[in-house]
Steps between C-alpha positions, in 0.01 A plus 500: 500500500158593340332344269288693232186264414169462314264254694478157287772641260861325436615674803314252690786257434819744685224583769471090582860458510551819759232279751723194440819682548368661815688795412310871613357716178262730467234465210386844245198459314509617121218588333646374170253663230542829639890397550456708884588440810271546859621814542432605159818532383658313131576159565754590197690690710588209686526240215498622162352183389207595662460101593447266805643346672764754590740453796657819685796364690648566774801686406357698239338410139280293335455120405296406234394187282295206717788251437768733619384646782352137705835411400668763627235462830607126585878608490406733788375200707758268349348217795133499392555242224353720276766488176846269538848655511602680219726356247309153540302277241190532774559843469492548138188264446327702689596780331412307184171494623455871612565537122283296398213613732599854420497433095251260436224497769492854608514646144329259369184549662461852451314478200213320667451796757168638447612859497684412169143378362484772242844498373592108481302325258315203584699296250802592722347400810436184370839468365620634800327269756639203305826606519487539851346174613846351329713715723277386756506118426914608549424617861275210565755240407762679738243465793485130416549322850619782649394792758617763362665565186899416579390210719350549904636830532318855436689721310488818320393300209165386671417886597503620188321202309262495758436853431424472137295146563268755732387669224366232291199464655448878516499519145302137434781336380433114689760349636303175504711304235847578684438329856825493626468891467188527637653335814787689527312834488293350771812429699665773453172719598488317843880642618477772770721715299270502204181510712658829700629671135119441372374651813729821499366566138161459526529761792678720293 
């Protein structure tokens, strides 16, 4: 497989669950302004989106969509513990978090990103921010006595919130008043997976 990546981006979430499915993938950098590839050729041309993450797979086509494709990922490596059997109610709550990672969180902090500074209005950055410390106070009540968000398990879930928590900071958003969040990003930071996925995209 190979997976088509922006350092820091969303696609940090898939790239975390490939470590901690141990399965072999190559990683493509996108420049995602100029919507190229290394080589110089139109990321487009490979997904029309023109979006990360992006997973070519192994028999031909693309994945897209951070929920689907650590979804799909964790099937592949069906032992890791990394999503339950399909058709389960473990399964679909964590698939009811995905959603609500992918809905809430992720969208929901785009308009505090400080490249959207000229086009978001301050009175929507405050609205904004308020509206995501409640979805926050949501994910910090699941974490309530627990590891990880489903209980002592990492899942997909944990990648991909993890992900999004990693960019509060980054953008000055404190985390302060949502501990159990705070310790769960520390957590999750400290796994060898997520240590070696940090690593590889720093080096670029």
């Amino acid at each position: 497989m190979k997976l088509y990546y922006k350092p820091g981006a969303c696609s940090l979430s898939p790239h975390i669950v490939l470590r901690e499915a141990g399965l072999p993938f190559d990683l493509v950098k996108v420049d995602l302004a100029a919507k190229t590839l290394p080589d110089g050729s139109d990321f487009r041309a490979v997904n029309p989106k023109g979006q990360v993450p992006t997973l070519a797979l192994d028999e031909g086509g693309i994945l897209t969509e951070c929920a689907v494709i650590v979804q799909y990922v964790a099937d592949k490596a069906p032992d890791s513990g990394l999503i339950p059997a399909a058709g389960t109610m473990e399964r679909y709550r964590v698939q009811e978090l995905l959603n609500f990672i992918a809905s809430e969180l992720h969208k929901g902090v785009v308009p505090l990103f400080p490249m959207l500074k000229d086009v978001v209005s301050e009175t929507y950055k405050g609205f904004a921010a308020k509206v995501l410390g409640a979805k926050l106070s949501v994910l910090n009540q699941q974490l309530e006595g627990k590891a990880y968000l489903t209980g002592e398990v990492f899942t997909v879930a944990d990648a991909y919130a993890y992900t999004v928590l990693s960019w509060l900071p980054r953008i000055g958003f404190d985390l302060a008043p949502w501990p159990n969040l705070v310790a769960f990003a520390e957590r999750v930071a400290a796994r060898p997976a997520v240590q070696a996925a940090h690593a590889a995209e720093a080096q670029g």
